[in-house]
N, C-alpha and C positions, 0 to 999 in steps of 0.2 A: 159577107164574112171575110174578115183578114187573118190573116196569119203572119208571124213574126220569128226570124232567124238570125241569129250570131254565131259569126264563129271566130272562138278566141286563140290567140299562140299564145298555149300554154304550155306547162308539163301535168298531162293527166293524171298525174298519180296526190295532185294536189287542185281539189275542186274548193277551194276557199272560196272563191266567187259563187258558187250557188247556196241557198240556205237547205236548211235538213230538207227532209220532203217534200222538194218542191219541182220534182221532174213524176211522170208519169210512164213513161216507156224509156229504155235505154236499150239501143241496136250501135253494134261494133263487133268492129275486128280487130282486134291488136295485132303487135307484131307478135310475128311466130318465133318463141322461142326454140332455139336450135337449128333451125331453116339458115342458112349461112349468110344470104343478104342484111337481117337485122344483128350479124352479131354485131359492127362497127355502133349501133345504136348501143344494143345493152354494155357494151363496153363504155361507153362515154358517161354511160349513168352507174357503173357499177363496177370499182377495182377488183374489187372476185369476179366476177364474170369474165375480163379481163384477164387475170391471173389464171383461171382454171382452163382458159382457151389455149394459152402459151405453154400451160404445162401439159395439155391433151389430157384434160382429165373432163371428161362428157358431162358424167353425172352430177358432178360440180358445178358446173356452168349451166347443166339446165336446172336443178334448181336455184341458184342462183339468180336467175333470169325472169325464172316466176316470183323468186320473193319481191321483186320491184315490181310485178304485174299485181299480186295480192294487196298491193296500196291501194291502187284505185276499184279493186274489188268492194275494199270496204270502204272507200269511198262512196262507191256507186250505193252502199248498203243505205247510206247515212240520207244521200240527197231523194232517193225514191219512196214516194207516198207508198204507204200502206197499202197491200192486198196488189202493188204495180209489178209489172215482169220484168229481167234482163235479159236481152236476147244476145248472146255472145259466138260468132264466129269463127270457129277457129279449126286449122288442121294438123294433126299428128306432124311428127319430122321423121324422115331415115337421116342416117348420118353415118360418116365413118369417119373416128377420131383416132385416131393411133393407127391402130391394125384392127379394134374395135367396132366392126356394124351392128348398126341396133334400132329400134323405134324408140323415138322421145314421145310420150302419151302426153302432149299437152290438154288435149280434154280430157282425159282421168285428174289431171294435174289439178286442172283447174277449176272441176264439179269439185273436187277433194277441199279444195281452200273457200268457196263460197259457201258451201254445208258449214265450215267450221268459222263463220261469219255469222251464219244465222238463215241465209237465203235456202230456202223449198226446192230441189230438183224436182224439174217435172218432165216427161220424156222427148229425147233428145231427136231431132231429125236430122238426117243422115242427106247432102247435097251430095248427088254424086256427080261431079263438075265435066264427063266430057270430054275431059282433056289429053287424054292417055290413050295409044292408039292400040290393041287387043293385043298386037305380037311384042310391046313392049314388057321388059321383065329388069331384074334384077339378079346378079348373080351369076353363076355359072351354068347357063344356059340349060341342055337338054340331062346333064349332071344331076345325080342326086345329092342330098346332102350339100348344095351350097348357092340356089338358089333361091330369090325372095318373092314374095305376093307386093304386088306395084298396089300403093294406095291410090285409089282415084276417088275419094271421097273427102269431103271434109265436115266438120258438124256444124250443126246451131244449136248450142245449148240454151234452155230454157230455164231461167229460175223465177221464182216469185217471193214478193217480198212479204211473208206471213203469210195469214189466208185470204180468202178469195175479195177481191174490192168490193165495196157497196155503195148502192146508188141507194140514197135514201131520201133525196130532194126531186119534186115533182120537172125541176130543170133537169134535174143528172140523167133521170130516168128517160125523157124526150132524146137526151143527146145520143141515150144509147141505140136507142131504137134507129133514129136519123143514119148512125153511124154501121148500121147492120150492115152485113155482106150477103152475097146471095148465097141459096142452099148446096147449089151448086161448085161455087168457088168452096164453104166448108170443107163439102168432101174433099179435094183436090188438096188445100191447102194445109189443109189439117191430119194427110197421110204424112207418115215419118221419114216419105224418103220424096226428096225432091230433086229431077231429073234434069239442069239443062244448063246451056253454058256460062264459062266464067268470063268477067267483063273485060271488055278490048277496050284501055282507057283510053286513047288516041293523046298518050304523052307526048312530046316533043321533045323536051327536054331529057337529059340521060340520065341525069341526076335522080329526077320525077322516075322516070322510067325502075329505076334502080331502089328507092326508097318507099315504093305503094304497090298493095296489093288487095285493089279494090273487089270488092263483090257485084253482082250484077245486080243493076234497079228493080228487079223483080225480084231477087230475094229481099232487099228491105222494104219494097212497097208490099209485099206478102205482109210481114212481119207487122207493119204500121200499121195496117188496115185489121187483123189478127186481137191485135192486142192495146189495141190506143183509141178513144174517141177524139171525135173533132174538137179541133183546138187544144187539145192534149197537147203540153208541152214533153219534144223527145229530144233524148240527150245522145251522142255519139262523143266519146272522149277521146277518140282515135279516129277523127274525120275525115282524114288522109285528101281523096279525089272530091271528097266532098256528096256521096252517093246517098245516106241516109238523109240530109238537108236535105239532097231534091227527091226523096220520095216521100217527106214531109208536104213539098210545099206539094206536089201530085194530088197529095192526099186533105189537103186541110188541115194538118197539125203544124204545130209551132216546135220550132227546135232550136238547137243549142248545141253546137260543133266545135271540140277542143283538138288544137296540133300545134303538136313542138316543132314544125316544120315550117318556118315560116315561108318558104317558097310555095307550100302549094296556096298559099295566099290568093294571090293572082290569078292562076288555074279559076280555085271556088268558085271566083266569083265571074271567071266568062264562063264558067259549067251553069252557072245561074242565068248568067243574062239569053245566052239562046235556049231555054229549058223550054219555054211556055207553050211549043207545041210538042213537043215529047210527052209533057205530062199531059196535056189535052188527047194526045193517040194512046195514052196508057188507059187514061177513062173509058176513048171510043171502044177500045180491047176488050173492057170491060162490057161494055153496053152490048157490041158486038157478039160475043160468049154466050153474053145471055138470051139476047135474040136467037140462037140457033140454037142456044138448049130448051126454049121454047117450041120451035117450030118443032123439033124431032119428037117432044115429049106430047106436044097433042096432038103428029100424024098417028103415033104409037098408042097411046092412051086415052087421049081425049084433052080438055082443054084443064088446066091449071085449077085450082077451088079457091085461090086466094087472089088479093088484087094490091097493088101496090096505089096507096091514094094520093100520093105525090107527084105522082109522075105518070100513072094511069098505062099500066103493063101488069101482065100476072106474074105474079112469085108463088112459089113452092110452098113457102109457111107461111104463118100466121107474123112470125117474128119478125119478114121482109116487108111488112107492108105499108113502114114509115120510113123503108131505107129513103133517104134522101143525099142527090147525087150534086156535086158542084163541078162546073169546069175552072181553071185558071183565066181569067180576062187580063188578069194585069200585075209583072214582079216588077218591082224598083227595089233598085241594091244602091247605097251608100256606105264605102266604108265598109265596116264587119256585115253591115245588118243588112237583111233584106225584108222585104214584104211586099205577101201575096193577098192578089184581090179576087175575087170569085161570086159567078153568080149560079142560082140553080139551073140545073140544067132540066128541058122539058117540061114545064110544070104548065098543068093542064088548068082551063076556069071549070068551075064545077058542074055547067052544062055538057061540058063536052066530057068531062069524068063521069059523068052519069047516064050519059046516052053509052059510053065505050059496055059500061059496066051491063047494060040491058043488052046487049049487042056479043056478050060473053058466048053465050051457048049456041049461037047459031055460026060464030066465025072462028077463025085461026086465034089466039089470044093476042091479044091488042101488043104491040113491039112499042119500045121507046127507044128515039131516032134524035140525033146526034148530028146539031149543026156548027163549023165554026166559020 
């Protein structure tokens, strides 16, 4: 299996290069409207934004700031296949414009403009990033009446494009399966509120430092693996450090990276070239996870009823038992584009899957082990 990655300097808010339907998952962050590092951006893209900063007029400038975001909303409307998700990033602002403190609801903002596009809300999960230390506050201290609640969360909104995708071909159907996650990670993944830290980009540059604010690889490698099959092309229109590409290539999908920023150019693509063992330790995480939730689940209950035939380890459900697992062997970047090569990981000859399978009830449940 390969997989295939571009990323263009553009301005996101115009996807002319891709045709209608033809992305499968879309994961990003745009800039935070109202957050004070991106306003030099939306001022350069928007003389109101601009004007309403100079005159301290908040409300102004922050809608202002979303009507250039609402572009690539319905953008993104136009290029994703039917029944496909958008996963969108984003955190509220505090701000104090005049004499004026307030929240800016950038995610109310912005469920509000993709419902009126046409896109499905569906419920949002709530990161709570870590970052904030318990006695920090806002406001006048021990005072009533003039202090504020410190946000330490930010969201992932979930939208879908119509109703639910269909696999109607005897290929789509295999890929789903292949692409299954295990019962375990569901749970985990699929609760609304997701617990852990935000990413330490190891910028250099101050400019880099000053212009990105990347999310951590385990929020988009959730996300990719959640809601996209293999070789699913994913689209990021706000690439920034370049974090949803590499949990693309981690994962088997093919993606498509847009930034008006042409310096993180360079970045991208040494973020790509030493990846190959980061994404091979995000699989062993993987593999590793489920080894122990094995071992605890049949000291406690007994062994597993299901058997995974690709790789010859027990799973949970019925629907785990064609997950099929790939490692990274090999990226080559030219240019924009990169590609990834992969082989399966573990895969057992059917002597030895059959002898494991009789060998069920009297042992520990058979583990799948992880060499690079």
């Amino acid at each position: 299996m390969n997989t295939t990655h571009k990323t263009l300097i553009a301005d996101s808010r115009n996807l002319s290069e891709l045709s209608n339907e033809s992305v499968d998952l879309v994961i990003t962050s745009p800039p935070y409207p109202m957050v004070e590092m991106w306003d030099n951006l939306f001022s350069s893209i928007s003389p109101e934004t601009h004007s309403a900063l100079i005159s301290l007029d908040g409300n102004v400038a922050f809608e202002s700031m979303h009507r250039n975001l609402d572009l690539v909303w319905q953008e993104l409307f136009r290029v994703l296949r039917p029944g496909s998700f958008a996963c969108i990033n984003i955190g509220d602002a505090t701000r104090t414009i005049g004499e004026r403190f307030q929240l800016y609801p950038n995610h109310a903002r912005i469920i509000d403009a993709c419902r009126k596009i046409g896109f499905d809300t569906l419920p949002v999960i709530l990161w709570r990033k870590q970052t904030n230390a318990p006695n920090k506050f806002m406001g006048s201290g021990m005072l009533p009446g003039g202090a504020y609640v410190t946000l330490e969360h930010e969201y992932v909104l979930i939208f879908r494009k119509g109703s639910k995708r269909e696999f109607k071909t005897e290929s789509e159907k295999s890929a789903r399966m292949r692409s299954s996650f295990f019962w375990e990670e569901r749970n985990k993944w699929f609760s609304d509120v997701w617990d852990f830290k935000g990413a330490s980009q190891g910028l250099n540059q101050s400019d880099l430092r000053n212009r990105s604010a990347a999310f951590p690889i385990e929020l988009a490698y959730r996300l990719v693996n959640m809601y996209s099959l293999y070789n699913d092309v994913v689209l990021d229109p706000f690439i920034g450090t370049g974090t949803t590409a590499l949990a693309c290539i981690a994962s088997g999908r093919n993606s498509i990276g847009i930034e008006i920023n042409a310096s993180f150019a360079p970045f991208i693509t040494e973020q790509i070239k030493s990846f190959l063992p980061v994404a091979n330790n995000l699989l062993s995480n993987r593999i590793n996870a489920h080894n122990d939730f094995i071992k605890t689940y049949t000291t406690e209950k007994g062994p597993l009823k299901h058997f995974n035939e690709n790789h010859g380890f027990s799973v949970m459900t019925r629907q785990e038992s064609l997950i099929q697992l790939y490692k990274v062997i090999e990226i080559k970047t030219a240019s924009n584009n990169t590609t990834a090569s992969y082989d399966i990981v573990g895969s057992l000859n059917n002597n030895n899957l059959e002898k494991q399978k009789a060998e069920i009830s009297n042992t520990l449940a058979p583990q799948l082990s992880l060499a690079f």
